[in-house]
GUTORZA-80064 format. One record per residue (C-alpha): x, z, y; residue in one letter. Coordinates in nm, 4 decimals. Example, Ala and Ser with C-alpha at 12.3 -4.5 7.8 and 13.67 -1.06 7.14 Angstrom:
NODE         u         w         v  residu
NODE    1.2300    0.7800   -0.4500       a
NODE    1.3670    0.7140   -0.1060       s
//
This chain:
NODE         u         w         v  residu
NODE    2.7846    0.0685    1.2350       x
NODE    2.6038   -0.1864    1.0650       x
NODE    2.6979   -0.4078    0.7360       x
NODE    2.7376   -0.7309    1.0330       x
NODE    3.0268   -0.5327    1.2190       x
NODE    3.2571   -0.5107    0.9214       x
NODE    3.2837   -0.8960    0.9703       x
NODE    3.1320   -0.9808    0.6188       x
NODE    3.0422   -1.3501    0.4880       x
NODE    2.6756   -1.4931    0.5957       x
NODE    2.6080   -1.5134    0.1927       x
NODE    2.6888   -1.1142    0.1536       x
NODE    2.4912   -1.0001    0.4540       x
NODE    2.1709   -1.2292    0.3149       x
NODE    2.2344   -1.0267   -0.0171       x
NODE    2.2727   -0.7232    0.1176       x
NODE    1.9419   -0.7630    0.3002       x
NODE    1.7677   -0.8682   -0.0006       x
NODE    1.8893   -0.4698   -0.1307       x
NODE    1.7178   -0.2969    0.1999       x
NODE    2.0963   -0.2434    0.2617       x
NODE    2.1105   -0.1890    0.6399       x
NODE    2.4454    0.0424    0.7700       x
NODE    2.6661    0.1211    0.5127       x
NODE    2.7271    0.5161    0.3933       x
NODE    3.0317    0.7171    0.4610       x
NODE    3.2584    0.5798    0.1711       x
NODE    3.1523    0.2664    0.2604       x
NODE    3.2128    0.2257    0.6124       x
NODE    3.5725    0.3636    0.5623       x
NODE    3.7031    0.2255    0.2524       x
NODE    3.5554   -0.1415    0.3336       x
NODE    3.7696   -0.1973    0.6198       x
NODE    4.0861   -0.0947    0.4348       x
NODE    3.9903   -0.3026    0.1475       x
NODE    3.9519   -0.5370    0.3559       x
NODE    4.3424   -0.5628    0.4803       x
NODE    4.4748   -0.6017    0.0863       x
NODE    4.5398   -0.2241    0.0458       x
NODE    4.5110    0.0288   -0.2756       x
NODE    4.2852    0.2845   -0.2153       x
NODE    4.1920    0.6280   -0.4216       x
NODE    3.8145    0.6934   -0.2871       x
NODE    3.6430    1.0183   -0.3319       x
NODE    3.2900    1.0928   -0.2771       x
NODE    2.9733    1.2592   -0.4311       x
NODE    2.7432    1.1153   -0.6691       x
NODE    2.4479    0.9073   -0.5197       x
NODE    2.6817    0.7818   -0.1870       x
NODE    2.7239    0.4262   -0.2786       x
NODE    3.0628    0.3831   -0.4476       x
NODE    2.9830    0.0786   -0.6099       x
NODE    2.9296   -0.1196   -0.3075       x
NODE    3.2445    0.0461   -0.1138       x
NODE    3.4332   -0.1762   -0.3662       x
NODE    3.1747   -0.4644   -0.4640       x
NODE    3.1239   -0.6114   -0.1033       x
NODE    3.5099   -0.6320   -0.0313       x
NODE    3.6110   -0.7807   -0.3099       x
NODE    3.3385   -1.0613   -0.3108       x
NODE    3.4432   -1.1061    0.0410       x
NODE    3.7869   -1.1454   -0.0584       x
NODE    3.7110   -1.3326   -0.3173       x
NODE    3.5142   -1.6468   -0.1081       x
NODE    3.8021   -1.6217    0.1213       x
NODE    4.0154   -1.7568   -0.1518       x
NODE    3.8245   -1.9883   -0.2770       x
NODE    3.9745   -2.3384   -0.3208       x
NODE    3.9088   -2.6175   -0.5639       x
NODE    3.9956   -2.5289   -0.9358       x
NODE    3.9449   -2.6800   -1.2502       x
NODE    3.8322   -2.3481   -1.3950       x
NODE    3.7157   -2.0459   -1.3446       x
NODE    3.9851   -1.7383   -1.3794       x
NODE    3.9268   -1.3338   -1.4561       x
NODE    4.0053   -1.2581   -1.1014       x
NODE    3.8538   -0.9288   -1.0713       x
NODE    3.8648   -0.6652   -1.3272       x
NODE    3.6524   -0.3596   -1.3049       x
NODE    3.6928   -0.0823   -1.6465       x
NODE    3.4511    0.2111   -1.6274       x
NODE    3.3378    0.4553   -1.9139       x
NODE    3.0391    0.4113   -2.0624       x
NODE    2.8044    0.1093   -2.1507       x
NODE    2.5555    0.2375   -1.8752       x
NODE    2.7565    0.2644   -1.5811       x
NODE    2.9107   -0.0809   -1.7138       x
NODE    2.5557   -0.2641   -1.7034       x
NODE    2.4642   -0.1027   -1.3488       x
NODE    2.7991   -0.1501   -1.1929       x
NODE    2.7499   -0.6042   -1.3115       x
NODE    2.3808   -0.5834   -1.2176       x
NODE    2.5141   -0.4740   -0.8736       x
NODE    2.7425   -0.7610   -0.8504       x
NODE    2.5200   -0.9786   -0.9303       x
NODE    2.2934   -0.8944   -0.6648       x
NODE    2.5722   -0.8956   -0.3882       x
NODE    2.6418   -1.2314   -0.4672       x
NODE    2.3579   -1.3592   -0.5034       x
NODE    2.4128   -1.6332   -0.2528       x
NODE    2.7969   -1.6659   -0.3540       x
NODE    2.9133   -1.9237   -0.6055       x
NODE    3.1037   -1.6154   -0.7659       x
NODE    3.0115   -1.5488   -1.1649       x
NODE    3.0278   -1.2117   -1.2959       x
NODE    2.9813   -1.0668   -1.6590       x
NODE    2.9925   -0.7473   -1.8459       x
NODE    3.1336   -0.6683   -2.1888       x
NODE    3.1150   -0.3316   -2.4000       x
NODE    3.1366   -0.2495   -2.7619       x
NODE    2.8322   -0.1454   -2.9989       x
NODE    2.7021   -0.5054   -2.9767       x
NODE    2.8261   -0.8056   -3.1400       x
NODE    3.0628   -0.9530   -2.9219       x
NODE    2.9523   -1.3446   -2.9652       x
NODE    2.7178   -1.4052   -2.6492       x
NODE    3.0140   -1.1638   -2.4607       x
NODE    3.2844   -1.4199   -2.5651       x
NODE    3.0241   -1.7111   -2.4780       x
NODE    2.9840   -1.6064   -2.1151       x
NODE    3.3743   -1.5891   -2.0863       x
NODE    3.3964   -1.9237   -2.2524       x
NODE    3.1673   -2.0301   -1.9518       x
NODE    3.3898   -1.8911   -1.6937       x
NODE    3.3433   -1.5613   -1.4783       x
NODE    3.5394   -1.4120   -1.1634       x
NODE    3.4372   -1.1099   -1.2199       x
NODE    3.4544   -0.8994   -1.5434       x
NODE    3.3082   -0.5190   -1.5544       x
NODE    3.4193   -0.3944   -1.9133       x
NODE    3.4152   -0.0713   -2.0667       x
NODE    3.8043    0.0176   -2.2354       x
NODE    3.8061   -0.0541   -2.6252       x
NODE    3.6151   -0.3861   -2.6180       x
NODE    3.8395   -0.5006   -2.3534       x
NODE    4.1476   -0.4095   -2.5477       x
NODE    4.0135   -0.5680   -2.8512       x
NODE    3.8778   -0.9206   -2.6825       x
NODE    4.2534   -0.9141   -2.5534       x
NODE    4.3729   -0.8861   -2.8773       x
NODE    4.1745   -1.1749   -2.9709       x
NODE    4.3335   -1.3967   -2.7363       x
NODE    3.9587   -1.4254   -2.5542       x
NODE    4.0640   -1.2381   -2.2143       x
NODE    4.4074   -1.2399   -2.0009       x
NODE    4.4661   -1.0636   -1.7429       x
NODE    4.7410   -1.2725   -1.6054       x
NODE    4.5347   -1.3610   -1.2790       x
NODE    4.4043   -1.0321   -1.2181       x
NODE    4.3943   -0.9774   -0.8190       x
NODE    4.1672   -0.7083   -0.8043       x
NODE    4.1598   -0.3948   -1.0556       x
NODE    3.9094   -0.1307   -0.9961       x
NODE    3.9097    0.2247   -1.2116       x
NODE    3.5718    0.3832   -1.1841       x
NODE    3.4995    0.7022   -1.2821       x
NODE    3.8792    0.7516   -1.2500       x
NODE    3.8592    1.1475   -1.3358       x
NODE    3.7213    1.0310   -1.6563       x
NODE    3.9315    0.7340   -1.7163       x
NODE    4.2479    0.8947   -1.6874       x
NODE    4.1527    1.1787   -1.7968       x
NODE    4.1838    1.2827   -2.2016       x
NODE    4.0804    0.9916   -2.4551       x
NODE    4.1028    0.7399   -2.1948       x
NODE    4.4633    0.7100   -2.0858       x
NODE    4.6137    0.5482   -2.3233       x
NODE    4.3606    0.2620   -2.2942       x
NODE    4.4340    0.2606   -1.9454       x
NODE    4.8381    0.2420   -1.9847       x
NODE    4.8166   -0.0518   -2.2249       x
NODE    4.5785   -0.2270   -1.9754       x
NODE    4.8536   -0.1856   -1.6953       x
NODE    5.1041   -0.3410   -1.8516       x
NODE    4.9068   -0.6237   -1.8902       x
NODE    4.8227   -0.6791   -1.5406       x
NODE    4.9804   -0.8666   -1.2797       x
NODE    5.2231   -0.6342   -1.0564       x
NODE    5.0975   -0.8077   -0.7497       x
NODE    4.7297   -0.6576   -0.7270       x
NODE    4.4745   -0.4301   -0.5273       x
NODE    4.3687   -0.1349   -0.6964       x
NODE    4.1279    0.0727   -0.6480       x
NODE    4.0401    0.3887   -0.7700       x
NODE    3.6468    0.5969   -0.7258       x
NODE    3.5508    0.8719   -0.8427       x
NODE    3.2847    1.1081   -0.7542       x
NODE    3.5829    1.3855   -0.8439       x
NODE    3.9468    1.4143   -0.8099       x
NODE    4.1244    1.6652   -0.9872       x
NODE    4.5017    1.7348   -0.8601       x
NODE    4.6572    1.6320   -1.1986       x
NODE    4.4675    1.3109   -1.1515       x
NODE    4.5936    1.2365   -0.8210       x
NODE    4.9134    1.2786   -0.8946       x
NODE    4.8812    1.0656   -1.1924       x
NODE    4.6855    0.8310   -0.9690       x
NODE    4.9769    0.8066   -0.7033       x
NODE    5.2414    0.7172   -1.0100       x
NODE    5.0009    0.4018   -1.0356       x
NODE    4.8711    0.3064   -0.6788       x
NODE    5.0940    0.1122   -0.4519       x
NODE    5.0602    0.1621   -0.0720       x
NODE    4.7411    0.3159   -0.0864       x
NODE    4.5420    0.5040    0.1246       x
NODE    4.2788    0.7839    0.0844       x
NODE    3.9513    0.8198    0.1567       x
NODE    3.7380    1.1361    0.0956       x
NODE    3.3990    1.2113    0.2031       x
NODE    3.3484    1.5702    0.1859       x
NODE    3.0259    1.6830    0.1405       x
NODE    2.8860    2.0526    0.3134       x
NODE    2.8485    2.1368   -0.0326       x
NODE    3.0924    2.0218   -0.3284       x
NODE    2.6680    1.9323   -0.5155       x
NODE    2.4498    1.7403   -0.3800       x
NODE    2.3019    1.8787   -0.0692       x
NODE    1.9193    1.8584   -0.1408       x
NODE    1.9349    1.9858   -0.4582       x
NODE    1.8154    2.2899   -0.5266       x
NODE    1.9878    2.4728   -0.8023       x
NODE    1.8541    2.7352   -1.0265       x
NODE    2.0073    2.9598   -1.3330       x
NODE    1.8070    3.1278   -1.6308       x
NODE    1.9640    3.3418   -1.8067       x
NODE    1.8729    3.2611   -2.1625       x
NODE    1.9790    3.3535   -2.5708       x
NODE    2.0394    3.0696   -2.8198       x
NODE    1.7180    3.1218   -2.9728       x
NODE    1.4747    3.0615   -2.6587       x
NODE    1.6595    2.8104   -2.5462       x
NODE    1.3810    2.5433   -2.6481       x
NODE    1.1144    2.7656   -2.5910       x
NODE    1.2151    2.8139   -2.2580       x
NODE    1.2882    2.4055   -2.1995       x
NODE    0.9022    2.3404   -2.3229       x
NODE    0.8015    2.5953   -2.0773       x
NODE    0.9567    2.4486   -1.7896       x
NODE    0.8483    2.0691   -1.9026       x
NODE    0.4719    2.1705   -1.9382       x
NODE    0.5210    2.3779   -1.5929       x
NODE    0.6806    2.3540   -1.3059       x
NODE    0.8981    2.0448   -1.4201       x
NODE    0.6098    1.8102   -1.5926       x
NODE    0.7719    1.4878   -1.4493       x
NODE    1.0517    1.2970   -1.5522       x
NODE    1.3700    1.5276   -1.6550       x
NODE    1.7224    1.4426   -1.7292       x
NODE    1.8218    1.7215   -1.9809       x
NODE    2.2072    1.7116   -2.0931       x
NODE    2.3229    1.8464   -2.3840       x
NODE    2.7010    1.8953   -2.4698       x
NODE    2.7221    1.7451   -2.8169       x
NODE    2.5341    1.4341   -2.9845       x
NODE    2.3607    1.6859   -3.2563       x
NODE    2.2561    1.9010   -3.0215       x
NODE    2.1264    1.6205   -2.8201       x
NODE    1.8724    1.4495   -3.1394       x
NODE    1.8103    1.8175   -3.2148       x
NODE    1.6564    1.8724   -2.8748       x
NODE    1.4378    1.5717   -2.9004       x
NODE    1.2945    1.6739   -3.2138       x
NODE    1.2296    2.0483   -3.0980       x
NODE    1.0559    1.8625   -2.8109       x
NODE    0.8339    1.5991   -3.0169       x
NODE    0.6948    1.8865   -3.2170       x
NODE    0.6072    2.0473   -2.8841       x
NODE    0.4167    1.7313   -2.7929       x
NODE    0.6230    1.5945   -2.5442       x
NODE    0.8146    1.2381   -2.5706       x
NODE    1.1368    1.2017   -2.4770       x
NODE    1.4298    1.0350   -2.6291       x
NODE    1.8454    1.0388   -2.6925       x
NODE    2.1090    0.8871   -2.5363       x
NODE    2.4847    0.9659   -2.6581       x
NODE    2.8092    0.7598   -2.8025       x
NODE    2.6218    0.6928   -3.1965       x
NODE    2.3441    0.5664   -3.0574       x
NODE    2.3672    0.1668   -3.0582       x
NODE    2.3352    0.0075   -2.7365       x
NODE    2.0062   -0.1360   -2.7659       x
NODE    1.8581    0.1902   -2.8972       x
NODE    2.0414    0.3234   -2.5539       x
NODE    1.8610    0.0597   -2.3328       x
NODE    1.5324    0.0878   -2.5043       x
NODE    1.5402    0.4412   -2.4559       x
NODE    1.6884    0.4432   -2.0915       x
NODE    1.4107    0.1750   -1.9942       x
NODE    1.1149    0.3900   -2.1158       x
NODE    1.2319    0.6605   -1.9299       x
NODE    1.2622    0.4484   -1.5871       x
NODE    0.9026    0.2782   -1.7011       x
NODE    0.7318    0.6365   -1.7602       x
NODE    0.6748    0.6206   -2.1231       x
NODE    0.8828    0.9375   -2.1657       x
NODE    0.8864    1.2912   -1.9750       x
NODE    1.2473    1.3919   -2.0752       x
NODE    1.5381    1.1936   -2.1372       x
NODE    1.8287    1.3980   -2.3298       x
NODE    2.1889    1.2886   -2.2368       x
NODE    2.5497    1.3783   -2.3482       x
NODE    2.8018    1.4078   -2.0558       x
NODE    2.9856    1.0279   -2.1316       x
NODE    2.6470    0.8733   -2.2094       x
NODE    2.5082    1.0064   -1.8426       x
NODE    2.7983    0.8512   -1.6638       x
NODE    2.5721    0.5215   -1.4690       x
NODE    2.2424    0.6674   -1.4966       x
NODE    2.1113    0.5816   -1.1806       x
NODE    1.6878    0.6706   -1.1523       x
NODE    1.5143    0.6509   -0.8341       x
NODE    1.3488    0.9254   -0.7593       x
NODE    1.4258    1.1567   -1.0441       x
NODE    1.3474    1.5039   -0.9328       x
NODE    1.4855    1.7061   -1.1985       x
NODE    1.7511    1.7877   -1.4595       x
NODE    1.8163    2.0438   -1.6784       x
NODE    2.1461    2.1952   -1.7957       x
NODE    2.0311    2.2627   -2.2027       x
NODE    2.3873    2.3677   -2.2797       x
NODE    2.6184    2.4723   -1.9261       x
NODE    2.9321    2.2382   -1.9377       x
NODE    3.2782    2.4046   -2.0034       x
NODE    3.4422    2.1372   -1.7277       x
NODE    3.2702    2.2460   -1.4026       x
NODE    3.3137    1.8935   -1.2517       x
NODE    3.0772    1.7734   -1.5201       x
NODE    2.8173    2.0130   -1.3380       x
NODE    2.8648    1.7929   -1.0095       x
NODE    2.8016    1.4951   -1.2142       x
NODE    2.5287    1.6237   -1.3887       x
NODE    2.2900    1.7680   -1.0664       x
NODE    2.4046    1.4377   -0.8664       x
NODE    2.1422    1.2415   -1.1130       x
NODE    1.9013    1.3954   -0.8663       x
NODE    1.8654    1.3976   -0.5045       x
NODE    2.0263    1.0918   -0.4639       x
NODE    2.0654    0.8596   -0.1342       x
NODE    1.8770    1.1710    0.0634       x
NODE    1.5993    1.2701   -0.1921       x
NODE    1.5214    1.5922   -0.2679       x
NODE    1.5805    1.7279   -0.6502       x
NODE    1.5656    2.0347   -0.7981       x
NODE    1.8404    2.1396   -1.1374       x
NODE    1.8235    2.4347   -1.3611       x
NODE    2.0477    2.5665   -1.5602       x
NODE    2.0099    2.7995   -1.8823       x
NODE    2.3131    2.9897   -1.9130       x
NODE    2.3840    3.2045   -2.2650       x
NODE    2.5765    3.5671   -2.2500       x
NODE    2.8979    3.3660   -2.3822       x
NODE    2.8487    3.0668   -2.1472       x
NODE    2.8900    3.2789   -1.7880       x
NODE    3.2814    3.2030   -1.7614       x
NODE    3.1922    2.8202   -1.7389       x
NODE    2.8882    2.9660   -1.4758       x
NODE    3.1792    3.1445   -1.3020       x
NODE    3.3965    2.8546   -1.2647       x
NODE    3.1375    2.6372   -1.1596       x
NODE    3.0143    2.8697   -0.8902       x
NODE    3.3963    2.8894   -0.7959       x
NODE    3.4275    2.4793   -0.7692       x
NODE    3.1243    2.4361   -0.5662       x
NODE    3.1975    2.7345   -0.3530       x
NODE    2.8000    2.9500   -0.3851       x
NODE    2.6368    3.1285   -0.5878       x
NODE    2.3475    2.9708   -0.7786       x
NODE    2.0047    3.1181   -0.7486       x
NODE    1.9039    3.3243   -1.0749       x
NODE    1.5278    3.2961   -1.2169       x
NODE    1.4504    3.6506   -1.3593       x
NODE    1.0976    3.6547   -1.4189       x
NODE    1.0378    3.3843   -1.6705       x
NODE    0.8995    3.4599   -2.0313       x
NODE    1.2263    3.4051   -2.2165       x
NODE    1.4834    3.5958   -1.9958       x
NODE    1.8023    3.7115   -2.1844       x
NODE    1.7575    4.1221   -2.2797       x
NODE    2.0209    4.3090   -2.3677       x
NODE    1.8837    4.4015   -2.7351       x
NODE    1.9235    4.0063   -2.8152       x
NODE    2.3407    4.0428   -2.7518       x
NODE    2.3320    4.3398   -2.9448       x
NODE    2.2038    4.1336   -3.2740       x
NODE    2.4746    3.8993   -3.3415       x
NODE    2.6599    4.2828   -3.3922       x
NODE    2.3961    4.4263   -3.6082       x
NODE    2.3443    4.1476   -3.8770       x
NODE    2.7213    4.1621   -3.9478       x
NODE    2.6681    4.5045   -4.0258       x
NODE    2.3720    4.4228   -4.2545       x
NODE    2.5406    4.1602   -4.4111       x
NODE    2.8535    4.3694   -4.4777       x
NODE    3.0760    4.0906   -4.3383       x
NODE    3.4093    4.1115   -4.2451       x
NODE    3.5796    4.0708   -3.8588       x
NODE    3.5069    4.2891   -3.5376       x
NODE    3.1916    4.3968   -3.4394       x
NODE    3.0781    4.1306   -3.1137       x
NODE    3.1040    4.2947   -2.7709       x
NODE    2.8479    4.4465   -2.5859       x
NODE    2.7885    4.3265   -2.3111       x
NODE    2.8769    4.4411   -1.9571       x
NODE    2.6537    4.6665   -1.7315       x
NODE    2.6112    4.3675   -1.5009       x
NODE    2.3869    4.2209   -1.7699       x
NODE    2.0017    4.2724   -1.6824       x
NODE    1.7585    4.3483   -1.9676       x
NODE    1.3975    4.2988   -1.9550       x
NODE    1.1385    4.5954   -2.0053       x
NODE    0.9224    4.5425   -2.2728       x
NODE    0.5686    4.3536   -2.3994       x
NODE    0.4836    4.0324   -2.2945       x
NODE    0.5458    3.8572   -1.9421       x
NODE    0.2816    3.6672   -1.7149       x
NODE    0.3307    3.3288   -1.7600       x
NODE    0.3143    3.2493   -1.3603       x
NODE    0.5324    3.0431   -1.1704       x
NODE    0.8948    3.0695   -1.1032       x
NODE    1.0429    3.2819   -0.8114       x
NODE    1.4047    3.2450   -0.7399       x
NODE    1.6674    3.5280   -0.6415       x
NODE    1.9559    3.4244   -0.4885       x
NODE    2.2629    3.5974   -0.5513       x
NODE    2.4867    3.7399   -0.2594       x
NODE    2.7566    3.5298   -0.1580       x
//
């Protein structure tokens, strides 16, 4: 099937041309066409297939297909994501499919001042991409209504309905138009959220592109069993190694996050941090030396990652494992995207192997473990939490040992040689 088959405007195809855009992907090919009729639709699909077009072309299509003469331009289309990142690619995209369209589109998001945000509305858009709280509170202002919404996308939707974001999303709701197309993407769909998601949807349909594996297929997935205390030992030794290109590292708070970066200045390598505090421009400055090559690691909280999209990065690292296993998906879907290859590792503490265990569970395999590298996890280090609370003559029970399961290294020092991989038994 090819882009010209789904019966799109002369303007689009041109546009879409311009991209190298030549068939469309899974999601796309099955969600335009429904789109296309006027119906809701709750689309599923891995990171890195193309989501953002599955809803971008159909709307611009059906949004020359109403065009008529007006006095002014109305807020036809509204599109809320999560973060300032995925907000900024999701209106760059727009912009390029209509290039050749008299159709305006704009993006607002807080940690900016608002004034050249309210000046572009002023001017008139069709489209507005907006991230939750500064929508709410340009609302409030009188600066956006939604009255002539015809078109409301939820992106990200695990995330947006999920905790911290729904009651954002329930005051937006009631605000728009009962006669409207939604649509909902997400690269994950948790039950609760579809049947959350089916309380909101009108006569919708599904569509789901499973993946052979629940991760990204050519990425290649490793685990390194680590203590706290090597932790950024072993992430220097894997940057000045095998992984001396650009890396993605995530880190699952902001403190953790500017801690990292420091650890890895001192070690003589430049990266930078991404995460909610940060102000936007410090976020784009830091985002756009990392695309340009003027820094080897880029260190990322989970909501700050959401809309990274890199060509070509090859790796990411997993500082800290993520206690929501869909957040793993998300994370290793930053590489190997649109067919590329990528490789993620993961270190994984003694405390951290339930979240291991339920991500191995979610994407159904067992991740390769590393076991020769110079900072593997020995079964004296999980002994010494155990033993200074004895020294110390604190209070509270003794920490557990661990289980015989757990490997321990013999002593002296190791060869510093590559990486081999052992793959666990499935």
């Amino acid at each position: 099937m090819t882009f010209k088959e789904l019966g799109l405007d002369e303007s689009i195809l041109k546009a879409l041309q311009d991209q190298g855009y030549e068939n469309p992907t899974p999601i796309q090919a099955q969600s335009i066409p429904i789109l296309l009729k006027g119906k809701d639709l709750l689309g599923v699909a891995q990171t890195g297939t193309g989501k953002t077009a599955a809803f971008a072309i159909p709307i611009l299509q059906q949004l020359l297909e109403g065009e008529g003469p007006r006095k002014k331009r109305k807020i036809r289309t509204l599109v809320v994501t999560p973060t300032r990142e995925l907000a900024i690619q999701i209106d760059e995209n727009f912009t390029a499919y209509a290039k050749y369209t008299n159709i305006k589109n704009t993006v607002i998001f807080g940690g900016v001042n608002q004034t050249k945000q309210v000046y572009a509305l002023h001017q008139g858009v069709d489209v507005l991409v907006a991230t939750p709280g500064r929508l709410l509170d340009l609302i409030n202002q009188k600066y956006i209504s939604l009255a002539d919404i015809e078109y409301f996308v939820l992106d990200e939707a695990d995330q947006m309905l999920d905790m911290g974001f729904i009651h954002d999303i329930k005051k937006l709701l009631k605000l728009l138009p009962k006669q409207r197309q939604s649509l909902f993407f997400s690269a994950t769909m948790p039950r609760a959220i579809v049947d959350l998601s089916k309380q909101i949807l009108g006569d919708f349909e599904r569509v789901t592109i499973e993946p052979k594996q629940t991760t990204a297929e050519k990425v290649e997935q490793r685990i390194y069993h680590v203590n706290k205390k090597h932790k950024t030992d072993l992430l220097v030794h894997l940057l000045e190694g095998d992984m001396n290109d650009a890396t993605l590292v995530f880190s699952r708070t902001k403190h953790g996050a500017n801690k990292i970066v420091k650890d890895l200045e001192k070690a003589g390598i430049k990266s930078a941090a991404i995460h909610g505090n940060k102000s936007q421009t410090a976020r784009q400055r830091a985002l756009g030396d990392f695309k340009d090559g003027k820094l080897q690691a880029l260190v990322a909280t989970d909501i700050a990652a959401r809309g990274i999209d890199i060509d070509e990065l090859s790796y990411v690292i997993n500082y800290d494992l993520p206690n929501v296993p869909e957040s793993y998906v998300h994370r290793i879907g930053r590489t190997g995207r649109a067919g590329a290859s990528g490789l993620a590792a993961s270190f994984c503490m003694l405390e951290e192997r339930p979240f291991l265990k339920d991500i191995e569970k979610l994407i159904q395999t067992k991740i390769p473990v590393v076991d020769d590298h110079p900072f593997e996890f020995k079964m004296e280090d999980a002994a010494e939490p155990s033993l200074k609370k004895q020294g110390g003559n604190r209070g509270g029970n003794r920490s557990k040992r661990p289980s015989n399961n757990s490997r321990s290294s013999s002593g002296g020092n190791r060869n510093k040689s590559r990486n081999k991989n052992r793959s666990s038994s499935n």
